[in-house]
N, C-alpha and C positions, 0 to 999 in steps of 0.2 A: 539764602534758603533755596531748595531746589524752584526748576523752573515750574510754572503750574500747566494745571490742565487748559488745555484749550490753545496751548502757545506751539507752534509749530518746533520739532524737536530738531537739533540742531543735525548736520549729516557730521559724517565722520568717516574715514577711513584709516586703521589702525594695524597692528600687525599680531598675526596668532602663529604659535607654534607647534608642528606636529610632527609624526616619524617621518613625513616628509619634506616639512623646513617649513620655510619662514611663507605666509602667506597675507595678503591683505583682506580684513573682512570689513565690510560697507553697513550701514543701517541698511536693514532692507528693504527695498521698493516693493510695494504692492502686497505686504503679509505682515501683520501682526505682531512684534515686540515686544521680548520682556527686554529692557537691561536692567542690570543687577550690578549697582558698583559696590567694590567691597574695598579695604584699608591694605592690605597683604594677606599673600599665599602664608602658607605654613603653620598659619595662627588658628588658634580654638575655635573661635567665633565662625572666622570668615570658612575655616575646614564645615565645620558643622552645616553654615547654610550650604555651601555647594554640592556636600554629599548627600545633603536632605532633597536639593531641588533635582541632582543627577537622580535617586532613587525614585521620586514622584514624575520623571519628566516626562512620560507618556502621558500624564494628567494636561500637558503645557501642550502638547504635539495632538489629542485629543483635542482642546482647542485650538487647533492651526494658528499655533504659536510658535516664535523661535524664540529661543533664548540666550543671552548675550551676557557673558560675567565683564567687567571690565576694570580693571586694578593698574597700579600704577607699579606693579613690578615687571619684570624685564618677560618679555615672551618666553627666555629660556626657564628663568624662576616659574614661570604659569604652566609650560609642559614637566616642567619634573614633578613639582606638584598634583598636577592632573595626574600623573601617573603614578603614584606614590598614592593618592587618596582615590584614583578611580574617578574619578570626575568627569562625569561626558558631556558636560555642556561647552560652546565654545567659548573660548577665555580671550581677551585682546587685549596687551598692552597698552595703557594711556601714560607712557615712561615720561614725556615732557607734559604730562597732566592739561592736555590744552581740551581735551575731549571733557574731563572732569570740571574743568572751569566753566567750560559753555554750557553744561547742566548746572551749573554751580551749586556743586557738591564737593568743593573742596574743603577740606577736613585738617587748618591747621595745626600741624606741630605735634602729631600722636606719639604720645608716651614721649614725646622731647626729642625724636630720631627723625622727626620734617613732616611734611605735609603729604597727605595722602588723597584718596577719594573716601569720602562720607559715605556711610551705608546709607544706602536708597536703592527704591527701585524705582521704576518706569512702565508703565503700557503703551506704547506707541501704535495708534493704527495703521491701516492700511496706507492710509495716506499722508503718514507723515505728521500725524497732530500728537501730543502729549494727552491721551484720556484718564491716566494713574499717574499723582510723583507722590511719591512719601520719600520723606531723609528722616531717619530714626532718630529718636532724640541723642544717642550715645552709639557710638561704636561698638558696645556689647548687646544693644537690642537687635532682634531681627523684624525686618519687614513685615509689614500684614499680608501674606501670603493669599489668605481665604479673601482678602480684597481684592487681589491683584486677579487671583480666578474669577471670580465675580465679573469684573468687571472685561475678562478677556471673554466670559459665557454672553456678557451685552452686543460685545462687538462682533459674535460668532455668527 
């Protein structure tokens, strides 16, 4: 089960894709985090949450929030998609799922094609603590969204 609140979030350094290449992004020091781990690009589910969360992101930026997708397919699979579905939030490859284990939100064996990252999200504050984890009971539920606001409006 994800890790909970109160337990300092693990750091990470991962790699995102954009029209200008391959780039590393860090948990970020000193601002407020959402991550959002999701199973794969391309799927109904995980399209749906990312274009719902790119269309409300000023809500997230509003609350001096960043926001951080992270999936276990390859950086180039996560820009094509982003750019196929419009998606503005940054995306980072967890390709050897080591980022996905230390939140342990690994998601054996989905739909019989290997293991992925579990839908969950995170609120990470300022300083690095876990204040929000929820891991959905099933791969086709979405996150409590109006909690994860909430609870970014406490930390504001």
């Amino acid at each position: 089960m994800a890790l909970s609140v109160g337990s300092k979030a693990p750091g990470f350094t991962l790699k995102s894709k954009s029209a200008s290449g391959l780039s590393d992004v860090s948990l970020p020091a000193g601002k407020n985090t959402v991550l959002l781990f999701f199973p794969l690009a391309f799927t109904g589910v995980c399209t749906q949450e990312l274009c719902d969360i790119t269309a409300g992101l000023s809500s997230y930026s509003d609350l001096n929030a960043e926001v951080i997708g992270i999936s276990v397919d390859s950086p180039f699979a996560q820009e094509a998609w982003a750019q196929k579905e419009k998606i503005g939030i940054t995306l980072v490859s967890d390709l050897n799922k080591e980022t996905t284990k230390a939140y342990d939100v690994l998601f054996p064996g989905l739909a019989g094609i290997g293991d992925t990252s579990a839908r969950a999200a995170f609120v990470i504050d300022k300083n690095g603590v876990i204040q929000y984890a929820e891991q959905t009971p099933t791969p086709k539920d979405l996150p409590n969204f109006e909690a994860v606001k909430a609870k970014l409006a406490e930390l504001a």
